[in-house]
C-alpha positions in Angstrom: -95.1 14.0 21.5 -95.0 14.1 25.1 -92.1 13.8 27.1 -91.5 13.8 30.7 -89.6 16.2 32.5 -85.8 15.6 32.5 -83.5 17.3 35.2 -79.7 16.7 34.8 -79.2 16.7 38.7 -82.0 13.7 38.9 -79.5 12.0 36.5 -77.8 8.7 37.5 -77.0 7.0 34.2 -79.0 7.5 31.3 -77.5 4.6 29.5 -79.0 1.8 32.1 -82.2 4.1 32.8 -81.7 5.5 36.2 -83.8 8.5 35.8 -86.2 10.0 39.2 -84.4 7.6 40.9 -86.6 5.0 39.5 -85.0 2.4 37.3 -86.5 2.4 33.9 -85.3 -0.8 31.3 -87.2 0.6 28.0 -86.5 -2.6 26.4 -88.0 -5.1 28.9 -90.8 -2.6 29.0 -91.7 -2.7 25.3 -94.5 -4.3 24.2 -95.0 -5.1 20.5 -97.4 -7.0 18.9 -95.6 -9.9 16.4 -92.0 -9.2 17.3 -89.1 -9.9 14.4 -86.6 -11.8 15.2 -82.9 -10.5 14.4 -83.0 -12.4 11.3 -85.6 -11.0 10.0 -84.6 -7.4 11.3 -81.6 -8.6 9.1 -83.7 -9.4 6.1 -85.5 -6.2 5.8 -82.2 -4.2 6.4 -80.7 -6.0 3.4 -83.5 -5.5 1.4 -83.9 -1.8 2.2 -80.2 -1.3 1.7 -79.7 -3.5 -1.7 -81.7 -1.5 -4.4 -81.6 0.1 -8.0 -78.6 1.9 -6.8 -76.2 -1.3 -6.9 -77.0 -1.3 -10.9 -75.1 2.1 -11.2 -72.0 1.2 -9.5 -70.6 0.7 -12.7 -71.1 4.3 -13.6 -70.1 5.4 -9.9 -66.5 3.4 -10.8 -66.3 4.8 -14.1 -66.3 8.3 -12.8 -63.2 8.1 -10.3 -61.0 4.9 -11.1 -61.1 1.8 -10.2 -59.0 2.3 -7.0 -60.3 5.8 -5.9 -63.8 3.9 -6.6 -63.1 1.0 -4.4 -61.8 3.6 -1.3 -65.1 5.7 -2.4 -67.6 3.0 -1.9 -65.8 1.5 1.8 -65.1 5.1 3.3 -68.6 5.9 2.1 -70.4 2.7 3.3 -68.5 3.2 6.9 -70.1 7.1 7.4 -73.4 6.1 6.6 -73.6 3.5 8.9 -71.9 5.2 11.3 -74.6 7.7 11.0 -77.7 5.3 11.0 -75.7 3.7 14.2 -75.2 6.9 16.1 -79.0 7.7 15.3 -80.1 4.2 16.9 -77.4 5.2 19.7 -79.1 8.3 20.9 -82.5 6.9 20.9 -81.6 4.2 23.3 -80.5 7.0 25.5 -83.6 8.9 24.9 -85.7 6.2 25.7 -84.5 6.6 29.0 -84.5 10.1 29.4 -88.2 10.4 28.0 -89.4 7.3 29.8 -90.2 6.3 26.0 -89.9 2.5 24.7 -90.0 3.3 21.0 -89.3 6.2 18.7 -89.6 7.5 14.9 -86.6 9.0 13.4 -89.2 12.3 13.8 -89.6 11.9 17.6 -85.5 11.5 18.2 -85.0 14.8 16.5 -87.7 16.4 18.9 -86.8 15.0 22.2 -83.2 15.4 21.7 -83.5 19.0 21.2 -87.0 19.1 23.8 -84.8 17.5 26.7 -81.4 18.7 25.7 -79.8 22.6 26.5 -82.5 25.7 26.4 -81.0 27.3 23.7 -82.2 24.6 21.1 -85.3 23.6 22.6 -87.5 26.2 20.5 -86.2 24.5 17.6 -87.1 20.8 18.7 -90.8 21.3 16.1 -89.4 22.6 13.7 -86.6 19.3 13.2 -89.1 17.1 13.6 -91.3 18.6 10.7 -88.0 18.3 8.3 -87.4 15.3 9.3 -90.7 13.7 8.7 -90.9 15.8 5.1 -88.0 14.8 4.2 -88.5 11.0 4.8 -92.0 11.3 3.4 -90.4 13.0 0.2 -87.4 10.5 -0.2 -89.8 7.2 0.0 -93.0 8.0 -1.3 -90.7 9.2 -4.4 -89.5 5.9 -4.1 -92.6 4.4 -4.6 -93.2 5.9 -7.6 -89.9 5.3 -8.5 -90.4 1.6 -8.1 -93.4 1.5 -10.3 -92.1 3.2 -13.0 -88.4 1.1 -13.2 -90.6 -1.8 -12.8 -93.2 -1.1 -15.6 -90.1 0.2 -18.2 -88.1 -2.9 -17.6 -91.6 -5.0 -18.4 -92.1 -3.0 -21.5 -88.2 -3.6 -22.8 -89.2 -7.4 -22.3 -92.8 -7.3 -24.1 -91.2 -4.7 -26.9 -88.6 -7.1 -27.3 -90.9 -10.1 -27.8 -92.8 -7.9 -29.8 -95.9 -7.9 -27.8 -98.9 -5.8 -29.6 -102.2 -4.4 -28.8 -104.0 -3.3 -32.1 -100.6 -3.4 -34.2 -98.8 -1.2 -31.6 -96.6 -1.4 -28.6 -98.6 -1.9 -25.1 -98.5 1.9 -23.8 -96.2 2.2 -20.5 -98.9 3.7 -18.8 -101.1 0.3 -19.6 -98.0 -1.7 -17.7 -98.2 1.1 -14.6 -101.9 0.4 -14.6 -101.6 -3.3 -14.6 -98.7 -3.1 -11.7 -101.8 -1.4 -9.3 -103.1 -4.8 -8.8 -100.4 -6.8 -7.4 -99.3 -3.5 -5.3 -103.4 -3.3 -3.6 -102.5 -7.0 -2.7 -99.5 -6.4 -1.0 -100.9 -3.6 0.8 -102.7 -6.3 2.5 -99.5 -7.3 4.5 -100.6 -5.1 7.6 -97.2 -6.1 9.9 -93.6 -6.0 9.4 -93.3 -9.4 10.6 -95.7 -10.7 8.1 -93.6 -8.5 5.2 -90.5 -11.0 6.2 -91.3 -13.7 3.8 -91.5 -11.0 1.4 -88.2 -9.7 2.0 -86.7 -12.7 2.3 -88.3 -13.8 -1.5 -86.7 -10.2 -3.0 -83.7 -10.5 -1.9 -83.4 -14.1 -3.1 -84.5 -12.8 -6.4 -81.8 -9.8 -6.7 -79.1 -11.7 -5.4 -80.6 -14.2 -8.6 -80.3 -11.2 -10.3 -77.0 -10.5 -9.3 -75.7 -13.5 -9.6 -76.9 -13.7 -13.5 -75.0 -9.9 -13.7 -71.9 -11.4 -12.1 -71.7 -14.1 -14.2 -72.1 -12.7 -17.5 -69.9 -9.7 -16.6 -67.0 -12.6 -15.1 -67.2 -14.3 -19.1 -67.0 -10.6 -20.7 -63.2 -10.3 -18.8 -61.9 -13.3 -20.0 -59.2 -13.0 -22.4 -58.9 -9.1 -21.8 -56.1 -7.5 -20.7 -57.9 -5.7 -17.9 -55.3 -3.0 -16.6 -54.0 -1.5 -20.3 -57.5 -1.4 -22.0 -58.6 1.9 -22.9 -60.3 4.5 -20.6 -58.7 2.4 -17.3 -57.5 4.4 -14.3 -56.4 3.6 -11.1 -57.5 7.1 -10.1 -59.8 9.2 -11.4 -60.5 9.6 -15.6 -58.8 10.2 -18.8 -58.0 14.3 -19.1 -59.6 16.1 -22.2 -58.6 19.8 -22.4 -60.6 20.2 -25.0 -63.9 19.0 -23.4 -62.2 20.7 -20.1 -62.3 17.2 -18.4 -59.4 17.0 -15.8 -59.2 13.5 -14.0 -61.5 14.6 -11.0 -64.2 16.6 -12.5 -66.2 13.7 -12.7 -65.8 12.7 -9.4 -69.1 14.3 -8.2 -71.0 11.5 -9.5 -69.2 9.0 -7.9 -70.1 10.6 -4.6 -73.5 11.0 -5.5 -74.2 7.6 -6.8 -72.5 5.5 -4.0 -74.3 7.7 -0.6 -77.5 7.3 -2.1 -77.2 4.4 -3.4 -76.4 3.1 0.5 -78.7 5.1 2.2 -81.1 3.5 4.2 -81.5 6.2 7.3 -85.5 5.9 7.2 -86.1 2.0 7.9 -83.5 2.1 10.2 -86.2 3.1 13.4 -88.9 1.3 12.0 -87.2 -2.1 12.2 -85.5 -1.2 15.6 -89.1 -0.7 17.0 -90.5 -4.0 15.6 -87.9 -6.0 17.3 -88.0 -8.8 19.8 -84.1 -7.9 21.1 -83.5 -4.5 20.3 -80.3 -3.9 21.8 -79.0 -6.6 19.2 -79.5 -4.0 16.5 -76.2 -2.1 17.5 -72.5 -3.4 18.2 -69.7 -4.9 16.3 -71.5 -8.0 15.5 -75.1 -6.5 15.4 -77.8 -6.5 12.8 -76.8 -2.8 11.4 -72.9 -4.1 11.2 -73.3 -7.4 9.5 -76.0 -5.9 7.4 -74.2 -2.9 6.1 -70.6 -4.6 5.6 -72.5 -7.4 3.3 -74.3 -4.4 1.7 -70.7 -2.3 0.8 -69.3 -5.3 -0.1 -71.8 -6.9 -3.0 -71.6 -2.8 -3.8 -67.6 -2.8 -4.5 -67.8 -6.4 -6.1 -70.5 -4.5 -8.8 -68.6 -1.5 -9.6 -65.5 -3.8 -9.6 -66.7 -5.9 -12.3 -68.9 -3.0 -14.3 -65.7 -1.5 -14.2 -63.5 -3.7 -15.8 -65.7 -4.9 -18.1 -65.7 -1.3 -20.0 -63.9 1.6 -18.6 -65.6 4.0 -20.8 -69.0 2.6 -21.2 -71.9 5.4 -20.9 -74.9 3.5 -19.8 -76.4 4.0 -16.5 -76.8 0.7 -15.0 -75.9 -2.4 -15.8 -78.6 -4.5 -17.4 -78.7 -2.0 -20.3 -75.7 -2.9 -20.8 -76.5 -6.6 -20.9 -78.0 -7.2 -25.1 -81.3 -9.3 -25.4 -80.7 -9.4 -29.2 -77.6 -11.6 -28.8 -77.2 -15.3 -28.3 -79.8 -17.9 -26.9 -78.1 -17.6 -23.2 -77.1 -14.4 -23.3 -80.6 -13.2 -24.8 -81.9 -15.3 -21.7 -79.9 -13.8 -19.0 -80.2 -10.5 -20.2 -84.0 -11.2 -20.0 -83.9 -13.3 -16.3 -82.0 -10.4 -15.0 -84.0 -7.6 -16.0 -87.4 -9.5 -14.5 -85.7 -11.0 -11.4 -84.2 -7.5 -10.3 -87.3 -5.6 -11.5 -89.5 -8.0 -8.9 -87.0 -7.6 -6.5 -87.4 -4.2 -6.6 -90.9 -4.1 -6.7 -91.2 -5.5 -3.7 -88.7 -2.8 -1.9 -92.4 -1.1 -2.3 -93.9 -2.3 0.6 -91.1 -0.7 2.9 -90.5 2.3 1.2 -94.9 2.5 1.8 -94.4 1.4 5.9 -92.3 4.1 6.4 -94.7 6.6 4.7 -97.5 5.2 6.2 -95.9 5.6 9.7 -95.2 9.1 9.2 -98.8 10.1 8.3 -100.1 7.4 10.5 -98.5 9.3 13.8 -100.2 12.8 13.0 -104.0 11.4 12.6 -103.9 8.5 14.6 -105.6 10.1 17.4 -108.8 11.1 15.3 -109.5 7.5 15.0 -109.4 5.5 18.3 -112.5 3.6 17.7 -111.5 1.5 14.7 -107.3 2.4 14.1 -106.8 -0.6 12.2 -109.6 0.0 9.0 -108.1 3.6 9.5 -104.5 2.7 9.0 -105.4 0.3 6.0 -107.5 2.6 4.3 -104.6 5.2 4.4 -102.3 2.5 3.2 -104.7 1.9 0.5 -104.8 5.6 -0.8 -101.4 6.2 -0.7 -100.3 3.2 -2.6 -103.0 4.2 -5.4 -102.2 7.9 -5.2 -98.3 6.7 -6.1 -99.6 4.8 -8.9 -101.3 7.5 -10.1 -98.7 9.7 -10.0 -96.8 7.0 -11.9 -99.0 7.3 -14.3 -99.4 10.9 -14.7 -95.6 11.9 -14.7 -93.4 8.3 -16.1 -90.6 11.2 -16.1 -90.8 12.0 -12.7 -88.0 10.1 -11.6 -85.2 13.0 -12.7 -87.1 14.9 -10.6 -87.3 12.4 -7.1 -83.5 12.0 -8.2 -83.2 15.8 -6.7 -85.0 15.9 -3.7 -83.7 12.2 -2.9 -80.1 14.4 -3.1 -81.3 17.2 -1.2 -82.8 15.3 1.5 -80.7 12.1 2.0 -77.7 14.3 2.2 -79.5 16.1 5.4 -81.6 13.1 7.0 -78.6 10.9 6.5 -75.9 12.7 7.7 -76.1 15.7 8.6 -79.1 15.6 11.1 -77.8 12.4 12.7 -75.0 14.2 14.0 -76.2 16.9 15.1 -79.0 14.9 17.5 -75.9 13.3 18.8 -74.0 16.5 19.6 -77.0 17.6 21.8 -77.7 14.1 23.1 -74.3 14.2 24.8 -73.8 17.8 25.2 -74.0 17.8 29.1 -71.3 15.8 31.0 -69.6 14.6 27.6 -66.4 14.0 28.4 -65.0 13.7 24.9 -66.4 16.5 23.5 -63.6 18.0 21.5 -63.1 14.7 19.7 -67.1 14.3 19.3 -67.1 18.3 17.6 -64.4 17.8 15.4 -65.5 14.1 14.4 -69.3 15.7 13.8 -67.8 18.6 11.7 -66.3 16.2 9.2 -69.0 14.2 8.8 -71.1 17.4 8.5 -68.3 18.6 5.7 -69.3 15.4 3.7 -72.9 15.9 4.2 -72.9 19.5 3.0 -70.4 17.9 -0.3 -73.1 15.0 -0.6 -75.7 18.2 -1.2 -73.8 20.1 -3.6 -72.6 16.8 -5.4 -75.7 15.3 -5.7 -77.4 18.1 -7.1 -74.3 18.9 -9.6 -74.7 14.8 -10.7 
């Protein structure tokens, strides 16, 4: 990336683009091709943001309490915003500093170390490369990811129904196979904007999908006697000394669940970039705040109800939980919630793909200036069949993604974030002492997010 020279004394105020003396506005200067609006910026942030995660809130609630779970989910859904907000923060200030009118998550890490104090500016390649690994890890795993939820929660339906081929079960890896056709055709979608009808569609079929959830867990509670059932705990869980539980030491996988779950630090950029009226991304009312408080909300409600439904339950998430051998309606709901999520999901595929495309996309774009848009397809092409493929090959693989989603998330999510912002305003900051001790906190929870979420 190239970025102009930046003197501090040729500074007038970075924030309205007074830089050379010349006024720069990077958002009347952008020009994008097929805009989103701020509702469907919105649409995409709540699809990004409202995942497989949600169906594990249950578990997250049933490892700390009901009330530690509830302070849990709000303190964590505030820090991860804050970090996705401070992120979007500094690249408006970049813009003006590099005379830029986008940026990747990747090209914020290097300019704020390129333009910021000498001391960091040998390390400015070396962020951007973990930065773009790490994204490229977290949601090309999610790709596979989404392939292989989808295809097992298909195969509970057809082994259910007792589907056969030959006087057997259809394979798994017949369903992943299938699942490549519909995937090539949404690889067709070529534009954010155009991938807004599809956004809109998933989340109308997971908040279906939550809604059926809802309901059936709201007729479980009636006639129980919520607070004295067994295994319920304000705080924390029942002590074994004989198992060596205490009421914490479970508490790991509460954190673990719930920042992960909530993560959405690489779509972030992307939709900020696409956007007719950037600057409506940020601020009380903006897309990232209404977005993200809905998000932590429909979170606490699930882990609320999973919760009280059974304390001491040991599934994973809560559709397994939901039997498809009992009544008519409660066969059929089990059933309409595992499909209506599982498409929901499967269509969280084609962001989790634009922001692996972009990635790639930025570091060959150059070698193909005659025909860039049969390039870009044709790479969005292999990678969606090389994810199926590895779908295919390794159905397990998800344990694995589990890890590196831990690993990374906990640095591209937090930690990183705040240390862009650190040097972002390290000359003439004139708060920071509050901005240092406020980073070092969040960097403490980043640094437990990492050690949590590989301990869960």
């Amino acid at each position: 990336m190239e970025l102009d020279n930046y003197s501090t004394r040729e500074k007038k105020d970075a924030e309205v683009g007074f830089i050379k003396k010349e006024k720069f506005d990077p958002f009347t200067e952008r020009k994008v091709e097929n805009p989103t609006t701020d509702g469907e910026t919105l649409t995409h942030l709540l699809k990004a943001s409202l995942g497989t995660g949600i169906l594990s809130m249950g578990c997250a609630f049933r490892s700390s309490g009901l009330a530690l779970g509830i302070i849990s989910t709000i303190l964590i859904g505030f820090i991860s915003t804050y970090c996705a907000y401070i992120l979007v923060k500094c690249a408006h200030i970049l813009y003006h500093k590099c005379h830029k009118t986008q940026m990747s998550y990747a090209d914020i890490a290097e300019a704020a170390l390129a333009v910021g104090p000498k001391p960091f500016r040998k390390f400015a390649k070396l962020l951007r490369v973990i930065v773009d690994l790490g994204l490229f890890c977290i949601y090309y795993g999610a790709c596979v990811a989404c392939t292989v939820i989808v295809a097992k929660n298909f195969k509970q339906i057809l082994d259910f129904h007792e589907i056969h081929y030959n006087n057997e079960f259809i394979p798994l890896s017949w369903i992943i196979v299938v699942l490549l056709i519909p995937i090539i055709l949404l690889t067709l979608i070529q534009d954010l904007k155009y991938l807004a009808p599809v956004s809109t569609i998933a989340n109308g079929l997971m908040f279906g999908g939550l809604t059926i959830i809802f309901i059936w867990l709201v007729t479980e509670l009636f006639g129980k006697d919520l607070i004295h059932q067994k295994g319920f705990n304000w705080i924390g869980i029942d002590e074994n000394k004989s198992l060596s539980l205490s009421w914490y030491s479970k508490y790991s996988e509460t954190f673990a669940i719930t920042i992960f779950a909530m993560a959405a630090i690489g779509v972030v950029m992307p939709l900020e970039n696409k956007m007719k009226t950037p600057k409506n991304f940020l601020g009380p009312v903006g897309i990232l705040s209404k977005g993200m408080i809905f998000v932590t909300i429909i979170y606490m409600i699930a882990g609320i109800l999973a919760y009280l439904k059974d304390p001491i339950a040991t599934t994973d998430v809560i559709t397994l939980e939901m039997p498809m051998d009992g009544t008519f309606l409660t066969s059929f709901m089990a059933q309409a919630a595992r499909i209506l999520i599982s498409l929901s999901v499967f269509s969280s595929y084609c962001l989790c793909l634009f922001v692996c495309l972009e990635i790639i996309w930025n570091l060959i774009k150059n070698n193909f200036t005659d025909n860039p848009k049969r390039a870009n397809y044709i790479l969005k092409l292999i990678l969606a069949v090389a994810s199926v493929m590895l779908a295919f090959f390794f159905p397990n693989v998800i344990a694995i993604l589990g890890i590196i989603g831990a690993f990374f998330l906990s640095i591209l999510g937090l930690l990183v974030p705040v240390i862009i912002e650190t040097i972002t305003y390290w000359e003439d900051d004139n708060h920071r002492v509050l901005r240092a001790l406020k980073n070092i906190v969040i960097a403490i929870v980043a640094l437990n997010a990492l050690y949590f979420g590989a301990l869960a």
